[in-house]
VOPAGU-2260 file (C-alpha; in pm, 1 decimal, decimal comma):
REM VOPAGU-2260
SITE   aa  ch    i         X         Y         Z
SITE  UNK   A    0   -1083,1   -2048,8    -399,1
SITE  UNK   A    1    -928,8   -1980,7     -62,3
SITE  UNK   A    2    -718,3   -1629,2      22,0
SITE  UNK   A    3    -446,9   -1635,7     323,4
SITE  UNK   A    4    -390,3   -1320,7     504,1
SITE  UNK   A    5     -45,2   -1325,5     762,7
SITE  UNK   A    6     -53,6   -1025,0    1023,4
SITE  UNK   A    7     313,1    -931,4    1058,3
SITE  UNK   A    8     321,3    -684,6    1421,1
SITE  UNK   A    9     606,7    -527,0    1431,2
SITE  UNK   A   10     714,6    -160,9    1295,5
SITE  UNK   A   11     977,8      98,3    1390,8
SITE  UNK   A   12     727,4     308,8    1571,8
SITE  UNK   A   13     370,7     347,3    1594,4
SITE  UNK   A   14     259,5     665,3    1333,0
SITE  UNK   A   15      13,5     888,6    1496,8
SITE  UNK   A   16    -297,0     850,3    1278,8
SITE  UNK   A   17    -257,6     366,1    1311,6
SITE  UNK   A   18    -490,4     232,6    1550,2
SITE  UNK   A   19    -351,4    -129,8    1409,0
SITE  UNK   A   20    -228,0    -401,1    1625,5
SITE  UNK   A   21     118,5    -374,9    1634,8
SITE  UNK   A   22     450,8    -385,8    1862,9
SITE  UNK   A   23     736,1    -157,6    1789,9
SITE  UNK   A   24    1124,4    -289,1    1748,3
SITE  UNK   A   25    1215,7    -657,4    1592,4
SITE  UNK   A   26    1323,1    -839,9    1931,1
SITE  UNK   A   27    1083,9   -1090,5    1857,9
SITE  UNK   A   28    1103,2   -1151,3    1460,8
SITE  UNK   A   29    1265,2   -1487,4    1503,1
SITE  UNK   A   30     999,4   -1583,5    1785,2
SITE  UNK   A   31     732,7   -1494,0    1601,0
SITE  UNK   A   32     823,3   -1673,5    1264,3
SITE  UNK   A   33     866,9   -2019,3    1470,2
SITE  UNK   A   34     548,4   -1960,0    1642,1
SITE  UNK   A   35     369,5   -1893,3    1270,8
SITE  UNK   A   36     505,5   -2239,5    1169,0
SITE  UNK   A   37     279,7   -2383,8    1468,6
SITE  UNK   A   38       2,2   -2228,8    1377,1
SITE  UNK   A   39      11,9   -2310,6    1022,5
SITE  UNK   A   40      88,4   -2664,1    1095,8
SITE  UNK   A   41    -233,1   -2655,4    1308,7
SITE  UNK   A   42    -461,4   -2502,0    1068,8
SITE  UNK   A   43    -391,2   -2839,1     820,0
SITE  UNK   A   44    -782,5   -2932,0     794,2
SITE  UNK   A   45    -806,6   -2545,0     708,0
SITE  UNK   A   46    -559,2   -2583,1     412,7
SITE  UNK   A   47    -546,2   -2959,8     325,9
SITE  UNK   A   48    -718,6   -2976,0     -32,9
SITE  UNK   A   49    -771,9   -2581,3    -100,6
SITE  UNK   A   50    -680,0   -2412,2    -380,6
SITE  UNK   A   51    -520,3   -2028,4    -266,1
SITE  UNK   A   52    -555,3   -1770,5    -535,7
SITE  UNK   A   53    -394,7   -1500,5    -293,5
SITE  UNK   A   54    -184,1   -1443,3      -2,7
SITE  UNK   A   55    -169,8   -1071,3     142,2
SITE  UNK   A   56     104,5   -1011,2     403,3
SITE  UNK   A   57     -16,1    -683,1     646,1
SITE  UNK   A   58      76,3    -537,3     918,2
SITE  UNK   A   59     269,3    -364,0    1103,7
SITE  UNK   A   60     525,1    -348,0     835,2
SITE  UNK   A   61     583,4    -669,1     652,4
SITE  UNK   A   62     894,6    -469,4     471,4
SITE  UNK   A   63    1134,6    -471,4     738,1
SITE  UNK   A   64    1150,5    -882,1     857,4
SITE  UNK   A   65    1397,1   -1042,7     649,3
SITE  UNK   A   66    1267,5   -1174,1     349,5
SITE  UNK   A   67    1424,7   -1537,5     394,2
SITE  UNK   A   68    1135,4   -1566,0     662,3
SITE  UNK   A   69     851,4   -1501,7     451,1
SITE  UNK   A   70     958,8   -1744,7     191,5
SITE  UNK   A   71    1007,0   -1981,8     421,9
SITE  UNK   A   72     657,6   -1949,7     551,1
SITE  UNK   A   73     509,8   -1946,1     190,1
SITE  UNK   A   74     696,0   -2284,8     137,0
SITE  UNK   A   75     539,7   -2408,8     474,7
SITE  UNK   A   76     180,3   -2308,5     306,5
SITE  UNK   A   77     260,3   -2473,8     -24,0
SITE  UNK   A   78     365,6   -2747,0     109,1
SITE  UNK   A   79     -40,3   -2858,8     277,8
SITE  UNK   A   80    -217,4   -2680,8      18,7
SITE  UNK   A   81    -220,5   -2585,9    -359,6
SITE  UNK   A   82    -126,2   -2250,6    -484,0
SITE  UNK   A   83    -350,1   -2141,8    -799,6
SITE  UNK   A   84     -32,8   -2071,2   -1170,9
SITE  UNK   A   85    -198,1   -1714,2   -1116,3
SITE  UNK   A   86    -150,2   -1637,9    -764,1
SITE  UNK   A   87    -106,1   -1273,2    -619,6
SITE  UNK   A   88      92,1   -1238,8    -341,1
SITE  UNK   A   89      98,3    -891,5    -186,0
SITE  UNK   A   90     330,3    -754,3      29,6
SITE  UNK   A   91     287,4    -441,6     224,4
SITE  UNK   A   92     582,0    -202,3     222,9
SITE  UNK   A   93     696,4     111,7     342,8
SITE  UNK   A   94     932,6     302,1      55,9
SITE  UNK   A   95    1250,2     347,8     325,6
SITE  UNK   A   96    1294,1     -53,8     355,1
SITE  UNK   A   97    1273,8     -65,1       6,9
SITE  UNK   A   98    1633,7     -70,3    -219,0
SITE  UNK   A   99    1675,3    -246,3    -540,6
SITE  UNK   A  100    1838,6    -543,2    -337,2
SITE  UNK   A  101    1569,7    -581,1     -84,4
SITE  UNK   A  102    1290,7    -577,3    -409,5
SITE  UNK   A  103    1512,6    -820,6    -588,2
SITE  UNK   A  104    1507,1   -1050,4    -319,3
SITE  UNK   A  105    1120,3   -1032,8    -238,0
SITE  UNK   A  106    1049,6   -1118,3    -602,9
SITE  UNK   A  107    1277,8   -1384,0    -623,0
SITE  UNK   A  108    1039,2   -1520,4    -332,9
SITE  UNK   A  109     796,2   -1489,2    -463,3
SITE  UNK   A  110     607,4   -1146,4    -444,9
SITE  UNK   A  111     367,9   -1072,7    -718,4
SITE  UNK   A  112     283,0    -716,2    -595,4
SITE  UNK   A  113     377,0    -441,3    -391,5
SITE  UNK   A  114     141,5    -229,0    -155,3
SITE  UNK   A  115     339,8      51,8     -67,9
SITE  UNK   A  116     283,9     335,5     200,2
SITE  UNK   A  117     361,7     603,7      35,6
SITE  UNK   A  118     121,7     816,2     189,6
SITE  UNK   A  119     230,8    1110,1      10,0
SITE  UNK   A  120     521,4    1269,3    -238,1
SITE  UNK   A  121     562,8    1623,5     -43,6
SITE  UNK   A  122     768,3    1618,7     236,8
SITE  UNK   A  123     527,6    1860,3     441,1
SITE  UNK   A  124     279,2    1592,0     445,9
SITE  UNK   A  125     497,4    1329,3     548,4
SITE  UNK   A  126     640,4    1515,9     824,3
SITE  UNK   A  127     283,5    1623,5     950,9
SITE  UNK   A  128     203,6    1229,2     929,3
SITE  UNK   A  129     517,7    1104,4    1090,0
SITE  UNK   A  130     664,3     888,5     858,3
SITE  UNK   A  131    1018,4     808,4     821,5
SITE  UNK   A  132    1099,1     827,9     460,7
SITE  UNK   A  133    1130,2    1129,9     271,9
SITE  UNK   A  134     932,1    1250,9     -24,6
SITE  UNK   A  135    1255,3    1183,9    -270,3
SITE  UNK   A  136    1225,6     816,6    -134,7
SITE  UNK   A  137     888,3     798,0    -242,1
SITE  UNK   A  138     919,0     858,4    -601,7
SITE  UNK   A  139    1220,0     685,7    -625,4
SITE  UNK   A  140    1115,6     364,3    -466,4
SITE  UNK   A  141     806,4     354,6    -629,6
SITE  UNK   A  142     925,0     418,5   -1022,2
SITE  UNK   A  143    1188,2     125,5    -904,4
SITE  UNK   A  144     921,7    -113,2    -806,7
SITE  UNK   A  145     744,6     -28,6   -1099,3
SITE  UNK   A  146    1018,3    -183,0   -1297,2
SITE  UNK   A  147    1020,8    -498,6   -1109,0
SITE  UNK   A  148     691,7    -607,0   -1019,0
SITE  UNK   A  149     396,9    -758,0   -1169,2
SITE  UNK   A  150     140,7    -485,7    -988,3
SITE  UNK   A  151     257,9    -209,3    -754,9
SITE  UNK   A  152     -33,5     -21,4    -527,1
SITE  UNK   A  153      70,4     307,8    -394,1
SITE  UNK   A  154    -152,0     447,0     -22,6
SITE  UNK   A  155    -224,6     814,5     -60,4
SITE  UNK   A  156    -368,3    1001,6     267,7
SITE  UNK   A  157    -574,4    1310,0     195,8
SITE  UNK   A  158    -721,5    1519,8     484,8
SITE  UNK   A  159    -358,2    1567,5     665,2
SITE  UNK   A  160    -322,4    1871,6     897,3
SITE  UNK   A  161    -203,2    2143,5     744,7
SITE  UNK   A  162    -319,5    2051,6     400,5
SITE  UNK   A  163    -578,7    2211,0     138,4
SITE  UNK   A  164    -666,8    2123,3    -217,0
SITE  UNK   A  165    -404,8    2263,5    -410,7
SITE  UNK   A  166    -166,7    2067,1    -168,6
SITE  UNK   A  167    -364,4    1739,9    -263,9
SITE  UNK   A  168    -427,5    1795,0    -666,3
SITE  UNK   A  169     -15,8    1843,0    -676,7
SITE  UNK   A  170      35,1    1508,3    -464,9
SITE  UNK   A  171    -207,8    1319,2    -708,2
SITE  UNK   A  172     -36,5    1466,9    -993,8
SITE  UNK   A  173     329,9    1335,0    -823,9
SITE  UNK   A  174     161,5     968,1    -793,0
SITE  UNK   A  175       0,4     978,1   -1174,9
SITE  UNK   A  176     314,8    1090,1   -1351,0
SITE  UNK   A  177     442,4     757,7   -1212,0
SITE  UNK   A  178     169,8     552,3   -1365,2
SITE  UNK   A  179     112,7     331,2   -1078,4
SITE  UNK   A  180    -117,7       2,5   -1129,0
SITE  UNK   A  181    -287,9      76,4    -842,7
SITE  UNK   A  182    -395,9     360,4    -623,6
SITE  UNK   A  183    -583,6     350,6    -254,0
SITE  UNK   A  184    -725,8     677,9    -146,4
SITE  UNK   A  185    -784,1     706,7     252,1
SITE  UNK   A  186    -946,8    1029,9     425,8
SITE  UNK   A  187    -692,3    1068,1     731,7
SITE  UNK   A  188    -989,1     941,4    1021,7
SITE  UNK   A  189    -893,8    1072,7    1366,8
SITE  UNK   A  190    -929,6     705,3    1532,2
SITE  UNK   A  191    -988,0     684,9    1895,6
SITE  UNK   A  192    -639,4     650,9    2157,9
SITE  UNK   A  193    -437,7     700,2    1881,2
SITE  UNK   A  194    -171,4     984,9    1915,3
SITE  UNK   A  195    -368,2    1155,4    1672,2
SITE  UNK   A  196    -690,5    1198,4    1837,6
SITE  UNK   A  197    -512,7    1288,4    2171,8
SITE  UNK   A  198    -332,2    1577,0    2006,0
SITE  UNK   A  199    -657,7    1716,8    1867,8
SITE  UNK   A  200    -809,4    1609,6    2145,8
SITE  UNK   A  201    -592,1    1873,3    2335,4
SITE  UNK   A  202    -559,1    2123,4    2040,1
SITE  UNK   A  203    -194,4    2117,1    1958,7
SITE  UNK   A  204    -317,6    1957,7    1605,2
SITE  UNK   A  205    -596,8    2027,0    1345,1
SITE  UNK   A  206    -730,4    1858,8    1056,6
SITE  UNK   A  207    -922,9    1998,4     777,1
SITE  UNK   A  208   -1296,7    1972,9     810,6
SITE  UNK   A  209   -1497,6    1732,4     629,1
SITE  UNK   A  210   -1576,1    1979,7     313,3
SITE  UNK   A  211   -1212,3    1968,5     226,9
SITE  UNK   A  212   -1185,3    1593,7     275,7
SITE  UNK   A  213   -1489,3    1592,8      59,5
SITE  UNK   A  214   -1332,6    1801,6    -203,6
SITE  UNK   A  215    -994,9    1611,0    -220,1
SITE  UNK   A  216   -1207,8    1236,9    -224,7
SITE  UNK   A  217   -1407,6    1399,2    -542,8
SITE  UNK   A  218   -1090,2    1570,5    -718,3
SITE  UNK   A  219    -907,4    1241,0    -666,4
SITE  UNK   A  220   -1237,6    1016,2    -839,3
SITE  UNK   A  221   -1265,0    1216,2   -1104,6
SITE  UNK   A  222    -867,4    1252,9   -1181,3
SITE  UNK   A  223    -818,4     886,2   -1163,6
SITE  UNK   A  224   -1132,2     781,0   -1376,3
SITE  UNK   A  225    -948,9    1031,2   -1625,4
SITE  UNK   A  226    -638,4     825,3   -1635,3
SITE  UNK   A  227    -828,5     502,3   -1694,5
SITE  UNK   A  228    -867,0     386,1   -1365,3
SITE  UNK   A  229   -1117,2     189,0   -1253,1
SITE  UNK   A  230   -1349,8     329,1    -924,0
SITE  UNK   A  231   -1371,7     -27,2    -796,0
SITE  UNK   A  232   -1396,2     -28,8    -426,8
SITE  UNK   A  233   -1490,6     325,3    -196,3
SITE  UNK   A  234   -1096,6     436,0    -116,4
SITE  UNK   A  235    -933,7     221,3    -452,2
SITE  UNK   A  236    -853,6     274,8    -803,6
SITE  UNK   A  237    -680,8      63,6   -1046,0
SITE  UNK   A  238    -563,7      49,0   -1419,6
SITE  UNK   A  239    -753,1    -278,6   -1589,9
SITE  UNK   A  240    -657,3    -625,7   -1448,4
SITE  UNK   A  241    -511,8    -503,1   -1137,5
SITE  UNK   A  242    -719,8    -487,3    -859,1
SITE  UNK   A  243    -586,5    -664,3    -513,2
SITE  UNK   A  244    -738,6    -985,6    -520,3
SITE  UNK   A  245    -731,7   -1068,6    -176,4
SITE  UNK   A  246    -901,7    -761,9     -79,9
SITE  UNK   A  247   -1174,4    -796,5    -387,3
SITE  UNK   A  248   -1230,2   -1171,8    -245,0
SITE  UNK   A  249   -1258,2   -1018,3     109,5
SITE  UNK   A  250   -1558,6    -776,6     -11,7
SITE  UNK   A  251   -1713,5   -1027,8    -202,8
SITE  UNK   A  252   -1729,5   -1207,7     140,1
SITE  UNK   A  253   -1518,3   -1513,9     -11,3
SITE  UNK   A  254   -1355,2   -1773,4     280,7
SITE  UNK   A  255   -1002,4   -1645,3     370,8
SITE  UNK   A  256    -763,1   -1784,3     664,4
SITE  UNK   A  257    -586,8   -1536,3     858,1
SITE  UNK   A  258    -266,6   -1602,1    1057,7
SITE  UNK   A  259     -71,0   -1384,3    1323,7
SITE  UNK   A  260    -239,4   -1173,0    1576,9
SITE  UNK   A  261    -495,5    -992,5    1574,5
SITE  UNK   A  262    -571,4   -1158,3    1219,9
SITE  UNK   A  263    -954,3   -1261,3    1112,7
SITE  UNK   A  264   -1098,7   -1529,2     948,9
SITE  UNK   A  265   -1408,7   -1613,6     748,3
SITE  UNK   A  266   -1496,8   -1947,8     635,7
SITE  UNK   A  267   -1857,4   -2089,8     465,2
SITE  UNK   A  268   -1955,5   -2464,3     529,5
SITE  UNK   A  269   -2281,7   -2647,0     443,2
SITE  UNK   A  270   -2478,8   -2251,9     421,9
SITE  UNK   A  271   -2304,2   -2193,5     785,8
SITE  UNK   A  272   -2053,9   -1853,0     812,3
SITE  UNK   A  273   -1822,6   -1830,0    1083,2
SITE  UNK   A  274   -1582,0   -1560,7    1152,8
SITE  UNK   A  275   -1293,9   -1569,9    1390,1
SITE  UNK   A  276   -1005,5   -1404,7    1546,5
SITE  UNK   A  277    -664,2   -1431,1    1702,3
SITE  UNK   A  278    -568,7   -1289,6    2017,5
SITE  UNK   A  279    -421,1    -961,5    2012,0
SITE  UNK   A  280    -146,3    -979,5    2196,0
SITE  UNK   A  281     219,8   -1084,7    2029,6
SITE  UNK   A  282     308,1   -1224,0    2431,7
SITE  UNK   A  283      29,6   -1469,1    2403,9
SITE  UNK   A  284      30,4   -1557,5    2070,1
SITE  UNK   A  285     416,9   -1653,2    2088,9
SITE  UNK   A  286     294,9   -1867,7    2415,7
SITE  UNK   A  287      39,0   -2061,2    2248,3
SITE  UNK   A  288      34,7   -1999,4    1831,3
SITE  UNK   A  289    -238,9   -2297,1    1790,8
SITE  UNK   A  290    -463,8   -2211,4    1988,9
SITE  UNK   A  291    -453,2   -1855,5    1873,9
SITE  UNK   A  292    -839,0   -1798,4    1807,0
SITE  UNK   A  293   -1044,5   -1625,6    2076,6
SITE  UNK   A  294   -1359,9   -1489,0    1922,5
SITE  UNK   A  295   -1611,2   -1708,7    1708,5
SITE  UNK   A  296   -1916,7   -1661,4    1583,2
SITE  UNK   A  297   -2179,8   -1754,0    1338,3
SITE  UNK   A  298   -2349,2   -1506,6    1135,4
SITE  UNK   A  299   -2721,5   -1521,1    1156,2
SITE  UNK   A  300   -2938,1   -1497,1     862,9
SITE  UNK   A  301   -2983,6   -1073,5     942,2
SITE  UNK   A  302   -2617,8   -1034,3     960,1
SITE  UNK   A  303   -2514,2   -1219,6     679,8
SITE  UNK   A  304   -2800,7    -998,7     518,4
SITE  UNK   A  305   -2682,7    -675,2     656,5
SITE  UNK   A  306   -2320,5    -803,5     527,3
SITE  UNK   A  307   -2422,4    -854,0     170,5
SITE  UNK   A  308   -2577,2    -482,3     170,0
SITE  UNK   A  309   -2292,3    -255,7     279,6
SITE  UNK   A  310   -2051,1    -428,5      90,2
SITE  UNK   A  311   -2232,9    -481,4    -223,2
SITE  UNK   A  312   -2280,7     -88,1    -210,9
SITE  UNK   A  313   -1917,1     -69,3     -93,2
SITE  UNK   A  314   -1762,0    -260,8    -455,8
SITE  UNK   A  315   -2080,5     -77,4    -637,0
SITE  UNK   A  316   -2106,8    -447,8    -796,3
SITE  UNK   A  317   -2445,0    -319,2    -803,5
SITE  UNK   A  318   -2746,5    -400,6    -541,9
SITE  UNK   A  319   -3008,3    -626,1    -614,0
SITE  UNK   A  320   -3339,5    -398,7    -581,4
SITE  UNK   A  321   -3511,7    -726,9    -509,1
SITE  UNK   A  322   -3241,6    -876,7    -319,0
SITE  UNK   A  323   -3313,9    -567,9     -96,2
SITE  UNK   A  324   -3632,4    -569,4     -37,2
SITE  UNK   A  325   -3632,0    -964,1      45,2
SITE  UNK   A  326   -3708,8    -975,7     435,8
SITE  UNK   A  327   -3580,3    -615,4     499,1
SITE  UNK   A  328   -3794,7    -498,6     762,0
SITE  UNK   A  329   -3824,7    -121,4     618,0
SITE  UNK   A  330   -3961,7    -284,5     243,2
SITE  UNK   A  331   -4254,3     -56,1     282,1
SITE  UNK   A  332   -4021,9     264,2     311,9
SITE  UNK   A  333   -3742,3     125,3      58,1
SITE  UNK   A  334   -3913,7     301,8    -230,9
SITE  UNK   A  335   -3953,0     672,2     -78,8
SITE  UNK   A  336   -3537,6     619,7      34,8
SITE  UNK   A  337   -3427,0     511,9    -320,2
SITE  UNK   A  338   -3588,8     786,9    -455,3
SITE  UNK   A  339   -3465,9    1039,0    -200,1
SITE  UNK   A  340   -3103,3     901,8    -269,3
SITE  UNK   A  341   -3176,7     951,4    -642,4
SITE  UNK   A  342   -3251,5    1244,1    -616,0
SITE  UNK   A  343   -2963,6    1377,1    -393,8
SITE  UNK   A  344   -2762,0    1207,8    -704,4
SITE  UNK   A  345   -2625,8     955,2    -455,4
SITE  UNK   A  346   -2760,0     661,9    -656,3
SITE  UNK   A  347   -2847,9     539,9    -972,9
SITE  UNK   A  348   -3089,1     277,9   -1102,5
SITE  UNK   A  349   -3003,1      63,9   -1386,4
SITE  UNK   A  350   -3196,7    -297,7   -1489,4
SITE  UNK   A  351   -3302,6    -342,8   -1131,1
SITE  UNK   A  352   -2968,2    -286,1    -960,6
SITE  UNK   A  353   -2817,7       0,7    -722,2
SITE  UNK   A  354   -2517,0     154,0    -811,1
SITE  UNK   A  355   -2366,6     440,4    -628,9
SITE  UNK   A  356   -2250,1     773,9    -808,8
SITE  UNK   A  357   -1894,0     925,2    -778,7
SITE  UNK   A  358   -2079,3    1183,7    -518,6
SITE  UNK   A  359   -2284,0     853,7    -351,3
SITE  UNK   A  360   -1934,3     684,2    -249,3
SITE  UNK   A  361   -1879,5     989,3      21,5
SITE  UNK   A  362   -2194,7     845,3     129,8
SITE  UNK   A  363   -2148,1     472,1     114,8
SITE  UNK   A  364   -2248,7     364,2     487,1
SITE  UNK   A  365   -2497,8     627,7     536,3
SITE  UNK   A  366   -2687,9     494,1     250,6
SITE  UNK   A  367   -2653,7     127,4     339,2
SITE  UNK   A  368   -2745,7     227,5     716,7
SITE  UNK   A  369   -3100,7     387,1     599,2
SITE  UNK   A  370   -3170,2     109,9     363,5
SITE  UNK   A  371   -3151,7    -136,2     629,2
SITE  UNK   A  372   -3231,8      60,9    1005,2
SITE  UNK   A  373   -3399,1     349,8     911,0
């Protein structure tokens, strides 16, 4: 089964935490949705017999092209390859392109689920991060998508300047009274050259330190386990059946196709893996959409190795003991660093597998990083 990612660029304006690939403004919409159709067309032998159980449209903001465009382009795909009866097809949103019209329409083409960036329900928050829609918007464009769509994911930030626990437990609250299918949890990261890190960079803005991102993660964990949600992946939660596909597939380091710039690929042929990516750059993408790849490589045995460790961790689909030790050159250390990990509480052991604990996720690539370099 085959997943299709489509990197949409463009956004109002660049928020000051996104180090994402995008351009700001829609001058080039129209440009970039006939240069897509090249592309596609030239990734037939890509698509040509495959069977796609799940299309994820990122970004950028997918939410503000016009939504006749994106079912044209799913037609294009349908038309060279076969869509699974069960597909998911994701689309990211932000809440203030978002009216019952607009939702109306995007189901009608289509779109099974909504991702949408709430980032928070208190208008302090929002305003600290930048975004455009307000904290009314929020509730009321996610209880409305909630009444239209198959699965709707809501983005919660915790970390934000300016915020503490008490802040956090009543934004969680705000998200849980609407009963959302699905919930992703990010710790704001202060990513290098974004606005962000310049303006702490230069002291104008401050974030709260890591104890308090800590202490939101943990709060948030053991809230949403409470309301049945499922812990499935390090920063998402969701109620039974509705996990993002495309993402899950991703993890589980299934072949995807990824079109747009800046987009990746993976694909496995004949025990080879090969991962690519387009150029990041809109101008030269729109110049020359088929020959859009400009990075490929094939993972050698250690990194398809390495791989399989941080993400198995990542899911906590549980780590092969064995599996671990197999050609890992610190085997004859592995035994004193599982049992440190234990005993920090980080991890447990159960019928020969590694699972990490609700405190072990804060943890996730510090524990992968000693179990493979030490």
């Amino acid at each position: 089964m085959l997943t299709l990612y489509l990197h949409i660029p463009f956004c109002k304006a660049r928020c000051s935490y996104c180090d994402f690939y995008l351009v700001t403004g829609r001058g080039h919409i129209s440009d970039f949705f006939r240069a897509l159709s090249l592309e596609t067309a030239s990734r037939l032998t890509d698509l040509k017999g495959e069977t796609v159980g799940a299309i994820h449209f990122g970004g950028g903001t997918p939410s503000m092209v016009p939504v006749s465009y994106l079912a044209a382009w799913l037609e294009e795909v349908a038309a060279l390859c076969s869509f699974s009866p069960e597909i998911e097809i994701t689309l990211e949103a932000n809440p203030e392109d978002l009216d019952k019209k607009k939702m109306e329409e995007l189901r009608a083409a289509g779109i099974t689920r909504l991702s949408i960036g709430v980032q928070s329900f208190t208008a302090e928050k929002l305003q600290a991060l930048g975004r455009a829609h307000t904290a009314l918007q929020s509730r009321q464009v996610t209880a409305a998508a909630l009444r239209l769509f198959e699965s709707v994911s809501v983005d919660l930030i915790c970390g934000v300047p300016g915020e503490n626990t008490v802040m956090w437990k009543s934004d969680l609250h705000e998200a849980l009274a609407l009963r959302p299918h699905h919930v992703s949890v990010y710790m704001l990261s202060v990513e290098p050259k974004t606005i962000l890190h310049h303006r702490v960079a230069k002291g104008s803005v401050t974030v709260p330190d890591d104890a308090v991102q800590a202490a939101c993660y943990e709060h948030a964990q053991s809230e949403l386990q409470l309301q049945g949600y499922s812990h499935y992946e390090v920063s998402n939660f969701c109620l039974p059946g509705h996990h993002s596909r495309y993402n899950l597939a991703s993890w589980k380091r299934e072949p995807y196709l990824g079109f747009g710039p800046s987009a990746h690929s993976f694909s496995v042929s004949q025990e080879r893996e090969i991962r690519t990516a387009n150029v990041s750059s809109l101008t030269r993408y729109l110049a020359a959409p088929a020959d859009a790849v400009v990075f490929r490589e094939e993972l050698s045995a250690e990194e398809r190795f390495t791989e399989q460790v941080f993400l198995s961790l990542r899911i906590n689909s549980g780590l092969d003991v064995d599996f671990l030790r197999k050609g890992n050159k610190l085997e004859h250390t592995l035994s004193q660093t599982i049992a440190r990990f234990s005993e920090k509480g980080w991890i447990e052991q159960q019928e020969g597998s590694l699972y990490l604990t609700q405190k072990g996720f804060l943890f996730v690539d510090l524990i992968a990083g000693e179990f493979l370099f030490g």
